[in-house]
VONUZA-613022 format. One record per residue (C-alpha): residue in one letter; x negated, y negated, z. Coordinates in pm, whole numbers, padded with zeros to 5 digits, always signed. Layout:
<sites>
AXYZ
...
</sites>
This chain:
<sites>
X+00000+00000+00000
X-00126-00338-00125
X-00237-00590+00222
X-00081-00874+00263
X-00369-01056+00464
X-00718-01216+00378
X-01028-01139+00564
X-00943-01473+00779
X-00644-01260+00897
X-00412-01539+00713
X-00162-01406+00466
X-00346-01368+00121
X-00300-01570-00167
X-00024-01387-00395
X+00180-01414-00007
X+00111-01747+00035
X+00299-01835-00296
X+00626-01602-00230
X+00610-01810+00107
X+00581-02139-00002
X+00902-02087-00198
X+01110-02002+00074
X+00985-02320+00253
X+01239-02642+00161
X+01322-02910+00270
X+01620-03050+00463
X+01765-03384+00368
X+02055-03564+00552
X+02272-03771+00366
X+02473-04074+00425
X+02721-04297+00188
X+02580-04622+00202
X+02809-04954+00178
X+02931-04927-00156
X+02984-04549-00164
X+02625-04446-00297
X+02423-04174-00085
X+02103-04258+00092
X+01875-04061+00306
X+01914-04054+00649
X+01652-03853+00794
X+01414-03517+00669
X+01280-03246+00778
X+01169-02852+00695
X+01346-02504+00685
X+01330-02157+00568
X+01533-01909+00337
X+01550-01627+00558
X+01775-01446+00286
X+01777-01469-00045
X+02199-01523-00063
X+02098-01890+00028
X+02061-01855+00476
X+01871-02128+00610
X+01686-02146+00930
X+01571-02510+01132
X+01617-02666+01451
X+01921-02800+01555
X+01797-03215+01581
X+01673-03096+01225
X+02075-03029+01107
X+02269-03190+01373
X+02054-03425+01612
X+02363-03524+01759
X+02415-03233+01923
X+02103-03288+02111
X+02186-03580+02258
X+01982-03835+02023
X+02146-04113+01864
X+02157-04056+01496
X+02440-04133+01281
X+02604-03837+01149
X+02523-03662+00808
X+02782-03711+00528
X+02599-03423+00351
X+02287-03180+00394
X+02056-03196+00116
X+01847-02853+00016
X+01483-02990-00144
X+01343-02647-00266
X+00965-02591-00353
X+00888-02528-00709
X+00539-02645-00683
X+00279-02662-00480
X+00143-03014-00628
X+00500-03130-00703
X+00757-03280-00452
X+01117-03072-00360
X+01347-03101-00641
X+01666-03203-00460
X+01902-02862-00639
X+02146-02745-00316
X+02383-02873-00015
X+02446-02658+00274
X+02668-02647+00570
X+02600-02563+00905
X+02730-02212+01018
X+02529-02139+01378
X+02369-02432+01606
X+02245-02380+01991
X+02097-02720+02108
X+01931-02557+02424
X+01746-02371+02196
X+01719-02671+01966
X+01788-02400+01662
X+02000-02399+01351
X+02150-02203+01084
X+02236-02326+00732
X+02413-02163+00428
X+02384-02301+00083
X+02717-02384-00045
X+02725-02578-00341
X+02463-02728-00609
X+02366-03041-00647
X+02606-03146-00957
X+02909-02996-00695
X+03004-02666-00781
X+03010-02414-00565
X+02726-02121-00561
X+02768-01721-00549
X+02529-01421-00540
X+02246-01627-00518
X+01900-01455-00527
X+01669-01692-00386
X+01282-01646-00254
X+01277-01564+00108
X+01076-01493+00414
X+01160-01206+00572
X+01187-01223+00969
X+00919-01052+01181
X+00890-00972+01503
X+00791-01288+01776
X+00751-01059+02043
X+00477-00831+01825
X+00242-01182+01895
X-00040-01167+02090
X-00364-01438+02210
X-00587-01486+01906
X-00306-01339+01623
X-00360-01635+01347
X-00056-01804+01244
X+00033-01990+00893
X+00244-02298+00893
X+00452-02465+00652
X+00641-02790+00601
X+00714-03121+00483
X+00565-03321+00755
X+00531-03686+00679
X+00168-03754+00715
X+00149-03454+00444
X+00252-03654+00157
X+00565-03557-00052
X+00447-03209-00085
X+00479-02876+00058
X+00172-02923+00295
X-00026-02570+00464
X-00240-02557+00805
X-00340-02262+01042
X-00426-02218+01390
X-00401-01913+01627
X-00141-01800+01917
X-00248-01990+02215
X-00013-01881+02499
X+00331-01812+02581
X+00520-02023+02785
X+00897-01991+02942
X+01168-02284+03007
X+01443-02313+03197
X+01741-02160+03198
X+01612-01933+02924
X+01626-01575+03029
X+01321-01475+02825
X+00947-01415+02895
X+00844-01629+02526
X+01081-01948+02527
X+00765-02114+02314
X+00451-01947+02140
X+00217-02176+02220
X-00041-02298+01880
X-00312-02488+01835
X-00228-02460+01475
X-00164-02851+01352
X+00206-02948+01379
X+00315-03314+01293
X+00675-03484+01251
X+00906-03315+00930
X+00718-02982+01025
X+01034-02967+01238
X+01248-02639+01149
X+00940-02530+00949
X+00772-02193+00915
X+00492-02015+01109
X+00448-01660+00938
X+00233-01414+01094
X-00057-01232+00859
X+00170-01027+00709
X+00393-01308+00586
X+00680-01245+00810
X+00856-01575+00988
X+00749-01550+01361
X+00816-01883+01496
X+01019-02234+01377
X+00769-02528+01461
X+00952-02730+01687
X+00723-02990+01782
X+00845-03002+02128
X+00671-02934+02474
X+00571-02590+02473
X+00750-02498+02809
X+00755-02729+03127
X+00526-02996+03211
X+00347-02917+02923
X+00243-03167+02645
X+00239-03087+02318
X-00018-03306+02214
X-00297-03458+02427
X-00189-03852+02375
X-00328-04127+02650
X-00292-04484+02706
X-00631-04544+02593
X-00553-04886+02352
X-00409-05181+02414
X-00105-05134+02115
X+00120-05458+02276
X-00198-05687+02283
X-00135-05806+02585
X-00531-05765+02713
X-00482-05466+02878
X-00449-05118+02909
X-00138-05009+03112
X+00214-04789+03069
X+00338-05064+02854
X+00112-04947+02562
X+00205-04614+02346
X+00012-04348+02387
X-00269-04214+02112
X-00349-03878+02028
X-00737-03786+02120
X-00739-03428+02098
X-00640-03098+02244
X-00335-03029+02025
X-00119-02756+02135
X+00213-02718+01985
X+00562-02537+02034
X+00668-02267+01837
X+01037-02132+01889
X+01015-01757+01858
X+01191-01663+01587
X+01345-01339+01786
X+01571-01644+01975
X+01724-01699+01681
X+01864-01366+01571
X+02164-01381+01738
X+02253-01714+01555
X+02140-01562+01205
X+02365-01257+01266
X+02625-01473+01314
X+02587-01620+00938
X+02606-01265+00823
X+02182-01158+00843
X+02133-00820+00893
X+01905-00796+01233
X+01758-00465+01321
X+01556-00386+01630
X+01562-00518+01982
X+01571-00852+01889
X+01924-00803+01797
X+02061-00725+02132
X+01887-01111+02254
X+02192-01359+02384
X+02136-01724+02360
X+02363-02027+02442
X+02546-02140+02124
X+02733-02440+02063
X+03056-02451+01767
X+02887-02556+01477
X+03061-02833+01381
X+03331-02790+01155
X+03266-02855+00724
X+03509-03092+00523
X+03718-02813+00448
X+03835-02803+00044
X+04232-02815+00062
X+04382-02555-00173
X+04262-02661-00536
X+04581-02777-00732
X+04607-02762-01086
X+04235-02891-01235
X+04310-03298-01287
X+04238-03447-01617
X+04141-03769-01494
X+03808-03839-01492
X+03589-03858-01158
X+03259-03911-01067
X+03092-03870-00731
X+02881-04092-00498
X+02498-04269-00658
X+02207-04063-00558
X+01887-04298-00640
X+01526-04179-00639
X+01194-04271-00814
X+01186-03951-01002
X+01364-03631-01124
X+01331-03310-01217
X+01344-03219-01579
X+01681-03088-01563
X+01799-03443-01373
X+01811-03343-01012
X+01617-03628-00804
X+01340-03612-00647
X+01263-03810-00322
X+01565-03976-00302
X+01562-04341-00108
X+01770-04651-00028
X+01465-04833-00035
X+01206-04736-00317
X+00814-04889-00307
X+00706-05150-00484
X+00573-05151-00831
X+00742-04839-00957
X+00814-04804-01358
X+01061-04575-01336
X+01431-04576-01130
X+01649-04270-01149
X+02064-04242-01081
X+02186-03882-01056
X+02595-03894-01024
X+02826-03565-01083
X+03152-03631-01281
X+03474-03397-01379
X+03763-03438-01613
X+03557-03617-01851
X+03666-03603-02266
X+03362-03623-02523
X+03478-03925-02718
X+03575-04137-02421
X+03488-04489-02348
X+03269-04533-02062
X+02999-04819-01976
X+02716-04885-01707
X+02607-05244-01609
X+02295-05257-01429
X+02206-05554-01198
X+01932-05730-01022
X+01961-05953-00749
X+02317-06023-00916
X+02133-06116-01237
X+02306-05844-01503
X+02000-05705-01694
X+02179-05394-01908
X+02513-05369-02018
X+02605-05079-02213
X+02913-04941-02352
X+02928-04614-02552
X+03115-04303-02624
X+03147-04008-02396
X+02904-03701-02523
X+02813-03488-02185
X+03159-03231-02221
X+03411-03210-01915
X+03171-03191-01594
X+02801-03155-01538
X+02555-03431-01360
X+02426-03677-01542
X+02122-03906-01458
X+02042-04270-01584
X+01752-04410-01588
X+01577-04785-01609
X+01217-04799-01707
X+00963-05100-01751
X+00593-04986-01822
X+00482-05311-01639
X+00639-05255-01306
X+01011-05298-01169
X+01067-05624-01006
X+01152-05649-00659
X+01502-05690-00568
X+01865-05567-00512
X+01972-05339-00788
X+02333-05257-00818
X+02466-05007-01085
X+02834-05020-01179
X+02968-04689-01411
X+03326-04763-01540
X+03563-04523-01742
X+03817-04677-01982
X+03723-05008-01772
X+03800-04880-01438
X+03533-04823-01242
X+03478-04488-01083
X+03138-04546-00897
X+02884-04753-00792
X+02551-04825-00556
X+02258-05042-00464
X+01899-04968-00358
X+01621-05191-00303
X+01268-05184-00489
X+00991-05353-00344
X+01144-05640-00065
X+01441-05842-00205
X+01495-06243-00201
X+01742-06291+00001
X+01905-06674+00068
X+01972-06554+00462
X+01811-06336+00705
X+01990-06150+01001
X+01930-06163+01359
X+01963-05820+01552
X+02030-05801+01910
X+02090-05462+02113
X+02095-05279+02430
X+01862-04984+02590
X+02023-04730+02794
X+01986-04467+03018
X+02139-04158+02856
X+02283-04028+03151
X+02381-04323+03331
X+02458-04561+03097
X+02246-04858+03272
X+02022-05075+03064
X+01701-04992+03081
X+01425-05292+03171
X+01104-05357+03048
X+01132-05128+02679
X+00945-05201+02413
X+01124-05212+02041
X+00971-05208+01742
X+01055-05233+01412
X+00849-05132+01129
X+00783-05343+00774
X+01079-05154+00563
X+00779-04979+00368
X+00622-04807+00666
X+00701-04461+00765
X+00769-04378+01135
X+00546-04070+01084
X+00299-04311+00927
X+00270-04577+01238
X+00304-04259+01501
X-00039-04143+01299
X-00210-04483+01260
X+00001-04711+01529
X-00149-05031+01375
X+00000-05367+01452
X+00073-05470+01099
X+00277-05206+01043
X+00563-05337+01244
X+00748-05586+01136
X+00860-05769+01433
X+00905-05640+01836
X+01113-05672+02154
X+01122-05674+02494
X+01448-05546+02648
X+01532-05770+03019
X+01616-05633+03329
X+01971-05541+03243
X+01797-05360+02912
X+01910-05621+02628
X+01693-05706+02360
X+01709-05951+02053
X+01401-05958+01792
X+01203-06275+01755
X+01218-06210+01421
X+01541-06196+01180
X+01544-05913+00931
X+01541-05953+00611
X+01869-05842+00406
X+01928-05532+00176
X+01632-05329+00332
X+01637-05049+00558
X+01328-05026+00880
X+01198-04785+01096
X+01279-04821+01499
X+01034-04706+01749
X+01146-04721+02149
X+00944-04688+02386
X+01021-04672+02792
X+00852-04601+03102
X+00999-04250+03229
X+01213-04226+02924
X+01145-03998+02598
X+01026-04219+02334
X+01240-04264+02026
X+01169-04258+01677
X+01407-04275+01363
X+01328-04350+01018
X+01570-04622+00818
X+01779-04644+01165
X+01801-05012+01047
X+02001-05046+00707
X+02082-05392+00630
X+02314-05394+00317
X+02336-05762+00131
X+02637-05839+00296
X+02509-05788+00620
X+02587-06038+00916
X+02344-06349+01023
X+02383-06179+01364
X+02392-05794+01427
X+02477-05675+01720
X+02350-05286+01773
X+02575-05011+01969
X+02360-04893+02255
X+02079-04704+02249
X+02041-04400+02484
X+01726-04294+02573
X+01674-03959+02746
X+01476-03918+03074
X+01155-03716+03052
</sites>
């Protein structure tokens, strides 16, 4: 029988490559103001069977089931790996079917494609599921993921099994696996296969069991400029990584429950579940309409060959040549009249009017294109059918002009309690800066402005915000868990001069 594993005890080559393809990545969606989808938040998974079963964490899928504040998802996004040196192609949507938030673990089943019909008897690449509690001291470990100091693509690092550790109120010897194996932010829900290429662990980039750090990070520079060192500045990272692996035997009971097969011991495990919160269930299809429909904007910098978009955004960098809408549409009749007016800034710069030649339903993508650079600003795309318009969206290249800023004020909060929290600092980064970026590099020109909450926790930035951008937040407290969202700050153009935030928790820790 043909090995599976190098001489560095790794998986081999050939293995690596059936891996990678079961890696993807998980992309939450939300409608934006005029209707068009924009991405919320990322992070990793992995086909655990090839009928389209997806395994994460829980804040990965639903991080409001955990407690932290993020909006809620108007769709899941499936990014799979084609690739190695190419980003996700953006091809499913899934639903959840199996959560437990103690566990912080998640299970996801592909339900649809990305132009909205619905899939069956897929045959996907997978990773089959080993055995976590087979691990031992030394045994080398293989990670996967999309984590966001890795670039757009699938990125690879490898450590060993440092420890075991066990957490409360989990009635198991291995709670974590303990790694040394380099785990950074959109790793989350990832994959850590052992040398034989089976899925052992989800990286979970949490502390590996209690009063353990995952990551050896000390107030060691003074980040607020204040002239000193204290617990008002964030902590760095200077070494002695050791990260949290959730053994993937804790989540058999929630893949059985979306219908994996689980042989073995591991199959008789019990862990806390939650409901998994409930899909937009499809009413009972009437008759097929003949009117013509089109779904919600999706806007990225690129796409796939076939259309599907790659690294979608609200907010797309500067410079770019290319800009990419992918829509889905139904009931439409070759010969039609249909139109799309492009704008910038409110300035129309294509108007178009033509005759319907894609059939009845399908996805379509439109494109702008300038070899010399898009300019900066608010672009707005209008598609009309017969005259009536049946979609439209906005994203932002570069920074826009914008005649008025906004001023955002806001409350910190204990989680529990509900009390404003004194003393926090918030910061929010220049709308082309990555959290996962400033967490790596935690520069001061990366931010874009910063707060001070008072002593009942309030906080408004010295600096207003300019419109039709979206911005990072980082939160940091004393005692508190610090807080990190990408885009948790989406300013559409007809934003208010004064925003006032809902409350933001923080949890104790």
């Amino acid at each position: 029988m043909a090995s599976t594993s190098s001489r560095s005890g790794l998986p081999n080559r050939r293995t690596i490559g059936k891996i990678m393809k079961g890696v993807v990545q998980i992309v939450a969606l939300r409608r934006a103001f005029l209707g068009n989808m924009s991405p919320a938040w990322t992070g990793s998974g992995t086909i655990v069977d090839p009928s389209g079963i997806i395994l994460t964490n829980c804040h990965v899928a639903n991080p409001r089931a955990m407690g932290m504040p993020a909006p809620p998802a108007d769709r899941l996004a499936i990014a799979i790996t084609e690739r190695s040196d190419e980003p996700p192609v953006l091809t499913y949507f899934a639903e959840i079917v199996a959560q437990s938030p103690q566990m912080d673990l998640a299970v996801l089943r592909i339900v649809a494609r990305v132009d909205g019909k619905r899939v069956s008897r897929l045959n996907l690449p997978y990773v089959p599921v080993g055995d976590s509690d087979a691990l031992e001291l030394g045994d080398n470990l293989a990670i996967f993921g999309y984590p966001g100091i890795g670039g757009d693509t699938v990125t690879f690092t490898s450590g060993s099994v440092s420890g075991f550790a066990k957490q409360r109120g989990v009635k198991v010897r291995r709670a974590w696996v303990k790694t040394d194996a380099t785990i950074a932010g959109g790793n989350s829900g990832g994959t850590a296969v052992n040398s034989k290429g089976q899925l052992v662990g989800i990286p979970t980039q949490a502390a590996a069991g209690t009063g353990i750090t995952p990551v050896d990070a000390r107030r060691v520079v003074d980040t607020t400029g204040d002239g000193r060192v204290d617990h008002r500045d964030t902590p760095m990272a200077v070494g002695g990584f050791i990260n949290g692996l959730r053994p993937v035997n804790l989540a058999v009971p929630l893949l059985r429950k979306a219908g994996v097969k689980i042989t073995g011991a591991a199959a008789e495990l019990k862990v806390p579940m939650a409901p998994a919160p409930q899909p937009t269930r499809r009413r009972r299809r009437p008759a097929p309409s003949k009117e013509p429909k089109f779904s919600t904007l999706v806007f990225s910098k690129r796409v796939a060959k076939d259309g599907r978009p790659i690294s979608p955004a609200a907010v797309l960098p500067k410079g770019g040549k290319e800009l990419h809408a992918t829509f889905e549409y139904t009931g439409m009749v070759n010969g039609m009249d249909w139109g799309q007016v492009w704008a910038v800034n409110g300035k129309t710069i294509v108007s178009k009017q033509e005759k319907w030649e894609g059939g009845s339903r399908g996805h379509r993508t439109l494109s702008l294109t300038n070899p010399k650079g898009l300019p900066d600003g608010m672009y707005h795309l209008v598609l009309t059918v017969k005259k009536e318009i049946l979609a439209q969206g906005e994203v932002v290249v570069g920074r826009r002009a914008e005649d008025t800023d906004t001023e955002v004020s806001g409350q910190i909060v204990d989680a529990a309690s509900r009390r404003g929290i004194p003393d926090t600092l918030v910061i929010v980064l220049r709308p082309d800066v990555r959290v996962q970026d400033f967490l790596r590099e935690q520069r001061r020109d990366m931010a874009y402005t910063s707060a001070r909450t008072n002593r009942l926790g309030h906080f408004t930035l010295p600096k207003q915000l300019p419109k039709g951008q979206a911005y990072g937040l980082i939160v940091v407290a004393r005692g508190y868990r610090d807080l990190a969202i990408e885009g948790a700050l989406r300013l559409t153009a007809k934003a208010p001069e004064h925003a006032q935030l809902d409350a933001i928790p923080l949890q104790r820790g």
